[in-house]
N, C-alpha and C positions, 0 to 999 in steps of 0.2 A: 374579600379574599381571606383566606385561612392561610395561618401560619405553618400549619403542620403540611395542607399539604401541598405548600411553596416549600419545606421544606421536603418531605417524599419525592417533588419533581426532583430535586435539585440530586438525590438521592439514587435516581433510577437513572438522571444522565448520567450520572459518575459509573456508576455500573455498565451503561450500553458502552462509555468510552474503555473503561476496560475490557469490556469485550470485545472492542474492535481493535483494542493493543493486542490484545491476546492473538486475538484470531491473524493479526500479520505478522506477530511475532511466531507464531506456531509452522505460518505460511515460508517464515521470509529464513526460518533455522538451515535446511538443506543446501538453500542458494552462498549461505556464511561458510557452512560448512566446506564445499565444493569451491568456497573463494572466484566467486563469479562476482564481477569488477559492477554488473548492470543485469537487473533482472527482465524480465518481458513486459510491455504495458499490459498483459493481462493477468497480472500480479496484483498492483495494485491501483493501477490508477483508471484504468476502465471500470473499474468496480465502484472506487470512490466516483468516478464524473457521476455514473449510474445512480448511485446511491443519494447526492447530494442536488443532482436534478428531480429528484420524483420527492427528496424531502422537501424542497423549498416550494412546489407546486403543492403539495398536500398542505402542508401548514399554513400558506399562504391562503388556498381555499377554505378553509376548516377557521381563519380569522378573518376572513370575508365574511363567510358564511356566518357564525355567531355575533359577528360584530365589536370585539373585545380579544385586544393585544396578548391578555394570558388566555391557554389553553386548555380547558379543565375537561380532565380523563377522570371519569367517578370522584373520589376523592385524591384526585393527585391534581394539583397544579402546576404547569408547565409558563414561566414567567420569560421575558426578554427575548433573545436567544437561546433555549434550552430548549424549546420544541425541537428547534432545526437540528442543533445538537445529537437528542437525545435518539432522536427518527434518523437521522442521516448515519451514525454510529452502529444500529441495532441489522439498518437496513445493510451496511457495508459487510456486516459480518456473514448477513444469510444471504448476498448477490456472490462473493465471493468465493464461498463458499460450493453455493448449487450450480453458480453457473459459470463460474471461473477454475474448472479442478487441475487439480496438478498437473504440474509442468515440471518432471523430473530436467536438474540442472546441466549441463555437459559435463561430461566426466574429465576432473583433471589432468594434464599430460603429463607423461612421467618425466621424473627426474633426467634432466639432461637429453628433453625431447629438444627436437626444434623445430618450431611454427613460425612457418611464412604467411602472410596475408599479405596480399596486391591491394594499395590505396589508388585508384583509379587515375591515369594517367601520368602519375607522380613518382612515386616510388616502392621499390618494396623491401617489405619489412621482415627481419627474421631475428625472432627472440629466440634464445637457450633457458633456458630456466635450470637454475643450479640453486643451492641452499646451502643458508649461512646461517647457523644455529637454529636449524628448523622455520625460518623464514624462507619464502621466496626472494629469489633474485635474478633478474631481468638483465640478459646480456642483449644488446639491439645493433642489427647490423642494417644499415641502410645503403640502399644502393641506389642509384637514377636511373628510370630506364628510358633506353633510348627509343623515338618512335618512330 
């Protein structure tokens, strides 16, 4: 094996993984901004299952097939865990991407709205939202309801 390019592998995983900080970081800005507590599973975690199933079947075939634990792409070698990495990384950004598109967030309530939500059978809830030095603040009224 070559040094250099066990070194390039290790080089081009670091790059797919920043690319896929990137790419959920770019994804996940709107959802911070809009202060939503829980984003959708097709945010990000349908993308990674996706991503991380078709990586571990490819690599796993691809050192089946050659017969030999590193991975060598022309002159790059992919050693240990860095194939899985490098492919499951690369793949999460273009799954994500083409076949995950945006999900504009719910628009936040205004100042001094108040939202009810019914927790099934149980109780219901009714938050105020007021602000205290530009933070939120959660008034909660719970009642029992009767059946």
């Amino acid at each position: 094996m070559n040094a250099t390019g066990e070194l390039y592998g290790l080089g081009i995983t670091a790059l797919s993984v920043i690319i896929a900080a990137l790419t959920s970081g770019l994804r996940l800005k709107p959802y911070l901004d809009a202060g939503v507590e829980r984003t959708p599973l097709t945010f990000a975690t349908y993308p990674a299952l996706i991503a991380a199933a078709v990586a571990i079947v490819v690599v796993s075939l691809i050192r089946w097939w050659t017969g030999k634990k590193a991975v060598d792409v022309g002159p790059v070698t992919f050693t240990g865990n860095l194939p899985f990495i490098a492919l499951g990384c690369f793949l999460y950004a273009i799954i994500a991407v083409a076949f995950f598109p945006y999900e504009a967030p719910p628009k936040p309530l205004p100042k001094g709205a108040v939202q009810t939500r019914i927790v099934p059978d149980v109780i219901l809830v009714q938050q105020r939202i007021m602000t205290y030095n530009g933070s939120p603040l959660y008034e909660s009224q719970l009642a029992h309801r009767s059946l």
